[in-house]
C-alpha positions in Angstrom: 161.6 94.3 138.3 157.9 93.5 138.9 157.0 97.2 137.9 159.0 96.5 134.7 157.0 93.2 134.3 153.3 95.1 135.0 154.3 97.7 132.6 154.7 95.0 129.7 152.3 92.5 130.5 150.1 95.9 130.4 151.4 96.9 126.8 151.0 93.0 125.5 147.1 93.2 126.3 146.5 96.9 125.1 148.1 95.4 122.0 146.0 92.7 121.9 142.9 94.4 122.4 144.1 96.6 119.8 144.2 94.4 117.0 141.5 92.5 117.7 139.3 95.4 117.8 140.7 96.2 114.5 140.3 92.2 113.4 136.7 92.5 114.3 135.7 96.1 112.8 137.2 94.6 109.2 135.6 91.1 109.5 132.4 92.2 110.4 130.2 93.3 107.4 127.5 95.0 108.8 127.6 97.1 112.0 124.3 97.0 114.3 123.2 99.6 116.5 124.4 97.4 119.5 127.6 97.1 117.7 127.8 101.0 117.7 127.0 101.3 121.2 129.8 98.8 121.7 132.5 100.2 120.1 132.8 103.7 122.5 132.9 101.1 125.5 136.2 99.5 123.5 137.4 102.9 122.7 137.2 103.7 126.6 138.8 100.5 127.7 142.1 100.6 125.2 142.3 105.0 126.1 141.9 104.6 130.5 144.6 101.3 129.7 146.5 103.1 127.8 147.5 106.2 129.9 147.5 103.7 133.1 150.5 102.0 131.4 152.1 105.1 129.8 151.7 106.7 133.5 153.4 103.8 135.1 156.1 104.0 132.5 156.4 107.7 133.2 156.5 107.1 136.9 159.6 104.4 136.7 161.7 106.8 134.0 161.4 109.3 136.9 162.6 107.3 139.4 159.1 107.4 141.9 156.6 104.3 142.7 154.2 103.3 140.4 151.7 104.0 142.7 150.9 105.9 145.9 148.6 106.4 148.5 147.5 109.4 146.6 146.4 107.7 143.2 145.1 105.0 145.0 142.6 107.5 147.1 141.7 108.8 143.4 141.3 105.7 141.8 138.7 104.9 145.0 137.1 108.4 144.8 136.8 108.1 140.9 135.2 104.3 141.4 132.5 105.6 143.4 131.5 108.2 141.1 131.2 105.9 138.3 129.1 103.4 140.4 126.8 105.8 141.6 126.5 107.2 137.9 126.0 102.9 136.8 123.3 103.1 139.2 121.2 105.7 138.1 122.3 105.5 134.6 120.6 102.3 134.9 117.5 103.3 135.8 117.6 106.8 133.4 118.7 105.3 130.3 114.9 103.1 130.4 113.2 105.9 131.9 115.0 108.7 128.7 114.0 105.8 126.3 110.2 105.4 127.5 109.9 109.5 127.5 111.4 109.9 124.7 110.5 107.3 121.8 107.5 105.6 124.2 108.6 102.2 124.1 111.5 100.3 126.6 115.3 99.1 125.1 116.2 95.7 125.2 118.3 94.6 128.4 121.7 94.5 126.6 121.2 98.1 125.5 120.6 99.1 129.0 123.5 97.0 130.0 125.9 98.6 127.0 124.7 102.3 128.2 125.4 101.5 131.8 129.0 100.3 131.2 129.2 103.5 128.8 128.7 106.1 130.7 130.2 104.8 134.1 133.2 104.0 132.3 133.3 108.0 130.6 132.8 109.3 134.6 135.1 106.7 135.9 138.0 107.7 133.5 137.2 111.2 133.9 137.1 112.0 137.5 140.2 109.8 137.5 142.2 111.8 135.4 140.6 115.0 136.9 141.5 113.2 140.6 145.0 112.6 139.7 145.8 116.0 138.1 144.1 117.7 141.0 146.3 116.3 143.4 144.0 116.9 146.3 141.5 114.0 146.9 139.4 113.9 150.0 
């Protein structure tokens, strides 16, 4: 019963996020570049939610937990890569911006491009880590 209960509390909140992205896209009348660097961190946030709750669903249907000691191990494997890649992307995304156009970003920019790209290498090694099967 509590899986049942995760699975659509899980749903009501992907909804959610759903529509108000969508509420805020239509409202907003001009889009800024920090809105544009924000809207690929939404996009990740709704796609790694959205396969967690469809592979939970998947998971009860079949009859097996929602979650192992094997998924966990991926889901800590795949959390260290995307810290260590928050980490340097941190320091590189100041460092690409002063070699490239000679002049530093603004601190939300660097904030925006750290939650980017950790969040693409968290939700891909994931998905790599639980297809794989075999995490170290």
């Amino acid at each position: 019963m509590k899986e049942k209960m995760t699975i659509t509390l899980g749903i009501g909140v992907v909804t959610l996020v759903v529509f108000t992205f969508l509420f805020y896209i239509v409202q907003n009348p001009k889009i800024e570049l920090f809105d544009i660097i924000s809207i690929p961190i939404i996009f990740i946030i709704i796609i790694t939610s959205s396969y967690l709750v469809y592979d939970k669903y998947k998971n009860i249907k079949a009859g097996l937990p929602t979650k192992d000691e094997r998924l966990t191990n991926a889901a800590y494997k795949a959390g260290y890569y995307g810290f260590i890649t928050a980490i340097w992307s941190a320091v590189g995304s100041n460092m690409a911006s002063i070699f490239l156009f000679d002049q530093e970003i603004r601190g939300g920019l660097v904030v925006a491009a750290v939650v980017l790209v950790s969040g693409i290498v968290f939700m891909t090694s994931y998905l790599y880590f639980a297809r794989k099967g075999d995490v170290a």
